[in-house]
C-alpha atoms as one frame of an Amber mdcrd trajectory, in Angstrom:
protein
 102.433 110.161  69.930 104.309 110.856  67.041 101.530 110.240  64.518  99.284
 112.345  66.423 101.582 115.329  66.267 101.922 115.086  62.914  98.311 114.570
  62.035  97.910 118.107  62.186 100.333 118.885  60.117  99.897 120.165  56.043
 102.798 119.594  53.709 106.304 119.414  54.352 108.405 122.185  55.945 110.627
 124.002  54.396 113.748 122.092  55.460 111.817 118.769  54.356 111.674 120.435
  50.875 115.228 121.329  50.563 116.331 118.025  51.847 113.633 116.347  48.943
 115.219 118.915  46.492 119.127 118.202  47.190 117.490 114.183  47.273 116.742
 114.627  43.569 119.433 116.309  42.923 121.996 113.577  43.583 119.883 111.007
  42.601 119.521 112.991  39.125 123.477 113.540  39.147 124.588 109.890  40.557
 121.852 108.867  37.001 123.615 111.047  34.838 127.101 109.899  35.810 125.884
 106.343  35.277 125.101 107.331  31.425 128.097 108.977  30.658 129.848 105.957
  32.289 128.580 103.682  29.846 129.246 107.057  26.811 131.951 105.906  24.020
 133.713 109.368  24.595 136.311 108.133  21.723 133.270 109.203  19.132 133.202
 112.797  20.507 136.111 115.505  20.201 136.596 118.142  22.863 137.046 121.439
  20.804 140.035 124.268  22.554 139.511 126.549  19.515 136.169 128.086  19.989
 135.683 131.534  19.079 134.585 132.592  22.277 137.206 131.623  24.477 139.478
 134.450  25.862 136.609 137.212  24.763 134.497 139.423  27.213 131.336 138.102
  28.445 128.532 140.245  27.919 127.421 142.078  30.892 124.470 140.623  33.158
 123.388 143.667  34.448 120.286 144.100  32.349 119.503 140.394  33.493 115.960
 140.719  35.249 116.675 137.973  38.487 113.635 136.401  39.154 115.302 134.031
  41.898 118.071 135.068  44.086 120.481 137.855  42.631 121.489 139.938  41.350
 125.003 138.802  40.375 128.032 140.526  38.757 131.155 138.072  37.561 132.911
 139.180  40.131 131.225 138.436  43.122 132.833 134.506  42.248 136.011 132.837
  41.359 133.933 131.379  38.389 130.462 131.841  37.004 128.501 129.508  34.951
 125.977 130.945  32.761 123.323 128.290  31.685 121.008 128.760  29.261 117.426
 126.722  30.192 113.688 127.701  28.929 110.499 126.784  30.122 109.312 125.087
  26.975 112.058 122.819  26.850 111.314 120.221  30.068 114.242 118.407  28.987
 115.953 121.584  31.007 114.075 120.875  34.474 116.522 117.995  34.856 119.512
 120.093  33.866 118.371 122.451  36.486 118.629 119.946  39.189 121.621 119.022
  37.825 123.071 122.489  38.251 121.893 122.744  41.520 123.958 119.382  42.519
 126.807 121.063  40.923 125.888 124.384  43.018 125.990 122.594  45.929 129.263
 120.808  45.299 131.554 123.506  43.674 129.701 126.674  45.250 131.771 126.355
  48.673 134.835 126.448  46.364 133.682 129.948  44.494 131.635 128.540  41.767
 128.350 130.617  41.043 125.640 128.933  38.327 123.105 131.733  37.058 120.257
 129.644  35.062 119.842 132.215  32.026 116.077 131.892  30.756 115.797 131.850
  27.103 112.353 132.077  27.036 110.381 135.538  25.365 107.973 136.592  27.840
 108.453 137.573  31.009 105.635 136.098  32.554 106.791 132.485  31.292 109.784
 132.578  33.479 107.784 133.696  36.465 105.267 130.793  35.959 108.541 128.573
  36.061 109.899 129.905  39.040 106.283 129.695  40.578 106.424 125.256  40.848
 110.041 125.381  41.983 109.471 122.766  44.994 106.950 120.750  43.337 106.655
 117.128  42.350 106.941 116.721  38.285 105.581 113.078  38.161 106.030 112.900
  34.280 110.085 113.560  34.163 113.176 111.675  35.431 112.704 107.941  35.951
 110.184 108.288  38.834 109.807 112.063  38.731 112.095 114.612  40.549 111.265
 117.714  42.636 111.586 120.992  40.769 114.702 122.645  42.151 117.297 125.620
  41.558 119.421 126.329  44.461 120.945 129.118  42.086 119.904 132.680  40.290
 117.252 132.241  37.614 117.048 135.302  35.597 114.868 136.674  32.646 117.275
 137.886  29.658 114.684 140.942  27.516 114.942 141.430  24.654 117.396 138.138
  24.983 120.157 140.385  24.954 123.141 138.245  26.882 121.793 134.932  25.057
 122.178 137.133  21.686 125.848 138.649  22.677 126.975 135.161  23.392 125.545
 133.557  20.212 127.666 136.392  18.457 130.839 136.048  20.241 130.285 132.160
  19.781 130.099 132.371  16.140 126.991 130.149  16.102 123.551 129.782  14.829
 121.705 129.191  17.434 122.245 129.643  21.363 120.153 126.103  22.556 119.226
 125.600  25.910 121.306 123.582  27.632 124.199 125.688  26.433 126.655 126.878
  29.107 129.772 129.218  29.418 132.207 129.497  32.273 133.178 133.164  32.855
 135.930 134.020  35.041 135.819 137.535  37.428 136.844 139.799  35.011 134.118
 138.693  32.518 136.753 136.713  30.318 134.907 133.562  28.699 137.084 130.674
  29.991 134.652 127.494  28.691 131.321 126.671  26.322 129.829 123.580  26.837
 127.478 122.788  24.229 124.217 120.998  25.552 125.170 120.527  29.480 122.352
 118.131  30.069
């Protein structure tokens, strides 16, 4: 009886999805955990004098949402900006590990925004398009595309290029993150959060 109620049935539901999504998502965060685990965190040192700490977070206002949104700094106890692109598919698995942290810390007042670095417009909404589907060729046996959180085009990259200022760096890489707090303040960069 059961197979024959579900033999006329296409795809999964939308609940099924979610549940494959948050699925992936721990099994991408319980992987990454493993790693750093095994990480000799006596070669690395944890910087508390970066120039952007304690300065004013550039407005995300002109921050086109293409997913959820929009957001303002103060609608959370803390946001995390993330920086991610469509041409790097090293970021689909920093997504889903975003959304893992979403779903843990977002109860407590956390809010990610995933901060597209990429040029065109229409790039970003081609990303946002597969959210849900199967990527066979990354993670260890593929993972569900997922963002339980705001994904947002930056034009002109004007946030991305605010940051990189206020950073003092070269470059602002995907993967690159920064914890605001609700008055804009910069409380945290995390260089290459994958």
């Amino acid at each position: 009886p059961a197979a024959a109620a579900s033999a006329g049935k296409v795809g999964m539901s939308d609940e099924e999805k979610e549940a494959k999504r948050a699925a992936d998502d721990e099994k991408i965060a319980k992987s990454s955990s493993a790693l750093a685990q095994r990480l000799d965190k006596s070669k690395y040192m944890i910087y508390d004098d970066d120039a952007a700490l304690g300065k004013k977070a550039p407005a995300i206002d002109g921050l086109v949402y293409k997913k959820d949104g929009p957001h303002k700094y103060s609608d959370a106890k803390f946001t995390v900006l993330g920086f991610w692109g469509k041409f790097a598919k090293g970021d689909y698995t920093t997504l889903n590990t975003w959304s893992h942290l979403q779903r843990t810390y977002g109860p407590k007042g956390v809010q990610f925004i995933g901060v597209s670095r990429d040029r065109k417009e229409g790039d970003v909404d081609k990303f946002v398009s597969r959210l849900g589907s199967f990527m066979r060729e990354l993670g260890e046996r593929g993972i569900t595309l997922g963002a339980n959180f705001p994904l947002a085009f930056d034009p002109d990259t004007a946030v991305g290029s605010e940051l990189q200022k206020t950073s003092m760096i070269m470059a602002l890489p995907v993967g690159m993150a920064y914890i605001v707090d609700p008055s804009g303040t910069i409380l945290w960069r995390e260089q290459y959060s994958r």
